[in-house]
N, C-alpha and C positions, 0 to 999 in steps of 0.2 A: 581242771575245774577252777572257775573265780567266783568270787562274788563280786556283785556289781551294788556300788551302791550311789545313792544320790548325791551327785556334784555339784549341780548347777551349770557344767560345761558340759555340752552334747559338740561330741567330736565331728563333724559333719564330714571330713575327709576319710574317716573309716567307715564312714554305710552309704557311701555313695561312688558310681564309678566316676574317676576324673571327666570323662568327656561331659556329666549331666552337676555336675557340682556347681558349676558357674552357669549353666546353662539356663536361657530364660523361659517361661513354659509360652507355648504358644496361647495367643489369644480366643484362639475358638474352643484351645480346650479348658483354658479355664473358666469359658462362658458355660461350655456343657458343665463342669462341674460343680457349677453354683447355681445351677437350674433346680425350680421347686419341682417336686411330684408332680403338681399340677399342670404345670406349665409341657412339661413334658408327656403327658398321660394326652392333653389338648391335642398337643402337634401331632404325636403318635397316631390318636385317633383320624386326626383333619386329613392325615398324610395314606391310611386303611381303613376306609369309611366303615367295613365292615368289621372291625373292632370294636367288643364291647367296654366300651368306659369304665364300667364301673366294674367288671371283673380285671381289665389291666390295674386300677388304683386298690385294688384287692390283692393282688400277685405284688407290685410294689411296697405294698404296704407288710406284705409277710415278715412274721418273725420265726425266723428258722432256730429251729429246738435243736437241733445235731449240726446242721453244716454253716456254720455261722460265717467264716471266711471263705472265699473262694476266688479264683482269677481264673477265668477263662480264657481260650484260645480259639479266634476265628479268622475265619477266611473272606475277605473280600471278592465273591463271585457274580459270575450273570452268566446266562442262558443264551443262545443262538439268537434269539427275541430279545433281547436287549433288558432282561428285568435280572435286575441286580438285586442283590442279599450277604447278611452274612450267615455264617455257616458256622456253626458250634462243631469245633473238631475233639475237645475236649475239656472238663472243665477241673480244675487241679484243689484240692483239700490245702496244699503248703506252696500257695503263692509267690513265688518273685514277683519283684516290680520294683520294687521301695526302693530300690539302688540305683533306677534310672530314672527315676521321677523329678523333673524341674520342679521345685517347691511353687507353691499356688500363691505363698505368699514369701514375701521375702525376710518377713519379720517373725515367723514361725519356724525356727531352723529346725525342728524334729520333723515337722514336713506331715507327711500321712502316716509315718510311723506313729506318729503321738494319736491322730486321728483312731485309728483301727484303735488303741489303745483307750482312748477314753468312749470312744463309740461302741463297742463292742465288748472287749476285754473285761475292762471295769463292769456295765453292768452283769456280766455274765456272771463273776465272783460274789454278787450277790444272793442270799440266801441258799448259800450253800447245805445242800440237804445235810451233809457229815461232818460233824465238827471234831477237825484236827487238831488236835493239842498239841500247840507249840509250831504249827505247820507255816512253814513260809511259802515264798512263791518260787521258781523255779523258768526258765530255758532251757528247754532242752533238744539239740539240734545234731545230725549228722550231716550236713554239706552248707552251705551258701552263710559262712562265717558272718561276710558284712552284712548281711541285711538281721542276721538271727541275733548279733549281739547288738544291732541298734534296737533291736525292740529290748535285750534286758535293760539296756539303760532308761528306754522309756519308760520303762513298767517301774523301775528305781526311780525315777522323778515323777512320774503321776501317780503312783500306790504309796512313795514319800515312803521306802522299806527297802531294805538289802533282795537282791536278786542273784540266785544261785544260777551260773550260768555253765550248762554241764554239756560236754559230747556223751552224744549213745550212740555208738558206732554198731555195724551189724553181727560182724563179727569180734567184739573186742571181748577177748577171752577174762580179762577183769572191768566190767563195766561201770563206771561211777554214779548208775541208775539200776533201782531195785523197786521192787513190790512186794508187800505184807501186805496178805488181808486186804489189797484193793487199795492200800495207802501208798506212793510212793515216795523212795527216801533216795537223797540224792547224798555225795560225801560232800562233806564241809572241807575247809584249808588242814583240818588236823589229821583226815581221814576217815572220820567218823559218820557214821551216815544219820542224815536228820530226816524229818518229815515233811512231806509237801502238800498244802492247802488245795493248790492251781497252780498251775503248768500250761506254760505258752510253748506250743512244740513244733521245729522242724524238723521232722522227721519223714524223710522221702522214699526213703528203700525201704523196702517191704515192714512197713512201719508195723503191720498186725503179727508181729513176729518177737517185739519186743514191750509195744504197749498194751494192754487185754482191754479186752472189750467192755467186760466190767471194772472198773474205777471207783473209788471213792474221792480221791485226788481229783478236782474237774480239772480238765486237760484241751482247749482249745487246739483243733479242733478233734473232738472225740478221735477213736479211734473207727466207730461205726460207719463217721462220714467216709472216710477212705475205703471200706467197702463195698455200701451203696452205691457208688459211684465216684466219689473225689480223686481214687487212688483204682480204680477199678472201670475199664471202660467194658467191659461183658456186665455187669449188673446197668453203669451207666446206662447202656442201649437199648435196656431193658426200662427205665425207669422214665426215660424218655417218651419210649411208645408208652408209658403205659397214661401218661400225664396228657400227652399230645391226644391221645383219646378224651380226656377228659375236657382238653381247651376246644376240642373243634369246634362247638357249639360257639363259642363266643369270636370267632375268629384267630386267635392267636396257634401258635405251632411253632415249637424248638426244631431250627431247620439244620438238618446233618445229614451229614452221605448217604445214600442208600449201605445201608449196614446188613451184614447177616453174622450169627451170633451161633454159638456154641460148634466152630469148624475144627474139628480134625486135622492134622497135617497134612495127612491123605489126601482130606477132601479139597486141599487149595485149590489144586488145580483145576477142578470142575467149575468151581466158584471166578476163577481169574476167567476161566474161556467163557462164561453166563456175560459178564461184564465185558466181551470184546477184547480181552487181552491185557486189559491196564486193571490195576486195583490196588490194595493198602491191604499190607496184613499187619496186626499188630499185635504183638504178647498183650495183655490185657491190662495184666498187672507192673508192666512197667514204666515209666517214666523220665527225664528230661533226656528226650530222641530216644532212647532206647529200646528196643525190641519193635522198633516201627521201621517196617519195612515195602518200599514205593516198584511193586514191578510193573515193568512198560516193555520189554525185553524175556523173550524164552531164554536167555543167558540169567536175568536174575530171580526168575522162575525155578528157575536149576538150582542158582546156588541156594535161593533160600531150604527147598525141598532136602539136601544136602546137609542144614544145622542139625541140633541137636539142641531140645530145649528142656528145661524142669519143670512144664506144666504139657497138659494133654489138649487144652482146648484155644483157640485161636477167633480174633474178631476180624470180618473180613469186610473191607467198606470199597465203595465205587471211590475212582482215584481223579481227584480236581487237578486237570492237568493243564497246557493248548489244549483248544477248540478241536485241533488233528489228531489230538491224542489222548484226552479223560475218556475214562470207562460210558460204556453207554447204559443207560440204567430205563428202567419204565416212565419215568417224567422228561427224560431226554439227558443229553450233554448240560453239565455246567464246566467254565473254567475260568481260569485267574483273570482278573481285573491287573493285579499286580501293581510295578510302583512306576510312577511316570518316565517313561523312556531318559536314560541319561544321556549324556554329549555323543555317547556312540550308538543311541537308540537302542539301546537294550533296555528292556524289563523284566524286574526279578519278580518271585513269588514272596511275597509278603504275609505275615501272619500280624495278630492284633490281640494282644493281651489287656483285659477289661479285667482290674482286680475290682471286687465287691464288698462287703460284711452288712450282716444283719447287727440293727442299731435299734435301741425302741421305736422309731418312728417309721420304720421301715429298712429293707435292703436300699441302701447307699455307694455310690462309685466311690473309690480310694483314687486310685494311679492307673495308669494304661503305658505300654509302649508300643512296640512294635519291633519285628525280627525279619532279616531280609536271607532268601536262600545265599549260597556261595557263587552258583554259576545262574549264567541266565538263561531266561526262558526262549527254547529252539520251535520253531515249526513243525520240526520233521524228527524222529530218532531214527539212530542209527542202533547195531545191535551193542555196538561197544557205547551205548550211550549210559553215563552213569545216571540214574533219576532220582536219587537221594541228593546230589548234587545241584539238582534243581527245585527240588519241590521239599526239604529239608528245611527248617529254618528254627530247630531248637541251636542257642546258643550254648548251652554244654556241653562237654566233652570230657572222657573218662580218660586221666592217663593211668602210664602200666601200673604205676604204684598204688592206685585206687582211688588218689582223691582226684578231686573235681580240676575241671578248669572250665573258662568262658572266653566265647571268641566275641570281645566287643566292638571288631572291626566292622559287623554286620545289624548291629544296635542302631533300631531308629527312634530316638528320641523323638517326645511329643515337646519339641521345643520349635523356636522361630525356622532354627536352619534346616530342621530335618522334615519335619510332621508334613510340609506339602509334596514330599517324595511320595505319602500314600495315596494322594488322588482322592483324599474322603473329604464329606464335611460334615456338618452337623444333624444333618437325619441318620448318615454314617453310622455314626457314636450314639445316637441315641438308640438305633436299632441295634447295635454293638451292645451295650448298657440293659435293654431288653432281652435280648436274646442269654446273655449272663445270668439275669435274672430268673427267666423260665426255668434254663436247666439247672441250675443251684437251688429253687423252690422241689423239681422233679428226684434229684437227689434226697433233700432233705426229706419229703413222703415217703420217699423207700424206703429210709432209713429209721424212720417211723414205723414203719409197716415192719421193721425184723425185730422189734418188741413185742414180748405181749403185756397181759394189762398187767403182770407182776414186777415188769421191768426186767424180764431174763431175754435173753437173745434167744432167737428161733432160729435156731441153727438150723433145723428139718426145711424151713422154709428158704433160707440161704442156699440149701446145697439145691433146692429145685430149681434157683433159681441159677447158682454156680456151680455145678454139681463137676468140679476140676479138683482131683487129690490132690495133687500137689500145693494146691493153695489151702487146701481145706486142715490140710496137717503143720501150715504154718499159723494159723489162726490161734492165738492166745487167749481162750472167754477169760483168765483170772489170775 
């Protein structure tokens, strides 16, 4: 445990990786991200005649109650027919980014850390419904060290207060994080445990396991959002369709896999041969690469059938593969665009992380980068072809001992030398930046909707919605 308190020196070489420290950001992305609402909501329209204006500058303008931060993950695709899109594969409650982001400006060395922090953070600690006595503010994070301790330092220089900066690991048999009565109390340097106001939290693994649903402590981002959907893609895919009903009228729709939602183990298989042989199964509830699994092969059909997992229910999506090899779904094939052929004309599969936060004036972009598979894209598979290997492109990696590691040999910064490897440009990112926004707005309604008007969690309506034991008994309400 530390405290972190206000120096006046932001270390910049500890929340940033080497390769993006010195790096310059590219041009067209810091023209996207000094673009007004308006300006944008314009072009969007000029660009999907059949978009309503004034319902996109409504969705923009949202101010999310529960999922206030979030960073999405999309795919760069297009159809047989030549119509490109991106593709919301999932959208994440405890964002990375902030470690690989070229600062926008050169004279702001907190960069978009400090942003999320005064945009966001700050106002949310206002009017706090329960008043803590004595309650400071708090960090509290299980993996991604550099990016979690630069925000305690930020939150020490723009809150001008000591910042308690704590590990809550999942299993740690004496934890330096605790709950009374809905308050949380973190240990100080003596041992002693004090009380906490607000709490800025990474927490990625099974985070409703150790934070409750009800809170008095406000806790960026609730624990609700990772249910709904942040930390959860089986409610996710739920809250999608239910919102994408509600946008058809105005033109808009959160575009993602053909999905099917509450599968059985049993039933994969039914599901992979529906789809032509290729698909994505994914545990629901887990996170960076994990329990996401690519068959294109009866060999990894086999072996998946073969685990053994701690939940009952499984999300089963159409797999963006080659043109010769994604799943075939009711609107047709899509597959990678991917990144521009290199010196020996290979193209990999690329992904595009678009972080966000609701701000008073509206949801706002922070940082973006971009992650490239390990091996590249083949025409043909063979049955020893590995497909996580190609269509994989989370940089995390669990070693035996349990903490984390990051393979930034595959890191596409959005700087001069890297950002034209993805072939995108400015309607790109803008459609990137919308599509973030839809499913983060889709989210935040669900997670609204497991309230009632007392403010107690609807669990009854949760489990109809999740209705998987195993996740339902790690659920903390208090």
């Amino acid at each position: 445990m530390t405290i972190v308190k206000k120096t006046g020196e932001f270390e910049a070489h500890q929340h940033w990786y080497p390769k993006a420290l010195n790096a310059t950001i590219h041009p067209m992305i810091n023209f996207f991200l000094n673009l007004s609402q308006d300006r944008i909501v314009s072009r969007y329209c000029h660009m999907h005649p059949m978009v309503n204006a004034e319902k996109l500058t409504e969705l923009l303008c949202y101010k999310s109650k529960y999922f206030l931060w979030a960073g999405a993950d999309l795919l760069n695709v297009t159809s047989a027919g030549g119509k490109r899109q991106m593709v919301v594969i999932e959208n994440n409650s405890c964002p990375s980014g902030q470690k690989s982001m070229p600062l926008i400006d050169d004279n702001q060395e907190q960069g978009s850390y400090k942003l999320l922090i005064e945009r966001t953070f700050k106002p949310y600690l206002k009017n706090l419904r329960h008043k803590i006595e004595g309650g400071g503010l708090a960090v509290v994070y299980d993996k991604n060290h550099m990016e979690a301790s630069g925000y305690a330092e930020v939150i020490a220089d723009v809150m001008n207060e000591p910042v308690y900066y704590v590990p809550f690991y999942e299993d740690d048999p004496n934890p330096s994080v605790k709950f009374e009565n809905g308050v949380m109390y973190v240990k100080n340097e003596d041992g002693a445990f004090v009380p906490i106001r607000a709490a800025f939290r990474y927490l990625t693994q099974k985070p409703w396991n150790r934070l409750p649903v009800h809170s008095k402590t406000r806790i960026l981002n609730p624990i609700t959002a990772c249910l709904a959907g942040g930390r959860n893609k089986m409610v996710a895919a739920k809250a999608y369709d239910i919102f994408n009903a509600e946008l058809q009228g105005h033109g808009l729709k959160i575009n993602t896999p053909e999905t099917i939602w509450d599968v059985r183990q049993n039933e994969v298989p039914l599901w992979v041969r529906k789809m032509g042989g290729q698909a994505v199964v994914k545990v629901p509830y887990s996170n960076a690469g994990q329990g996401v699994f690519t068959i294109v092969t009866e060999a990894e059909l086999d072996a998946f059938m073969e685990m053994e997992f701690d939940y009952d229910l499984f999300v089963v999506q159409s797999l963006i593969g080659n043109f010769n090899w994604s799943s075939t779904t009711s609107t047709g094939k899509l597959y990678h665009v991917g990144t521009i052929p290199n010196s020996k004309n290979q193209t990999f599969v690329a992904d595009i992380r678009m972080m966000v936060s609701s701000t008073p004036t509206g949801i706002r972009p922070l940082c973006s980068y971009a992650r490239q598979a390990s091996l590249p894209l083949v025409n043909d598979i063979v049955d020893s072809t590995d497909s996580w290997k190609m269509l994989g492109t989370n940089l995390s990696f669990r070693n035996d001992d349990g903490s984390w590691g990051s393979d930034t040999n595959r890191l596409i910064l959005m700087d001069r030398r890297d950002f034209n490897k993805l072939g995108i440009g400015l309607d790109d990112l803008i459609e990137a930046y919308i599509q973030t926004v839809l499913s983060m707005v889709a989210i935040d309604k669900m997670a609204q909707t497991l309230f009632n008007k007392q403010g107690k969690f609807r669990m009854r309506l949760f489990k109809s919605l999740n209705n998987d034991e195993g996740l339902i008994n790690e659920i903390l309400l208090r």
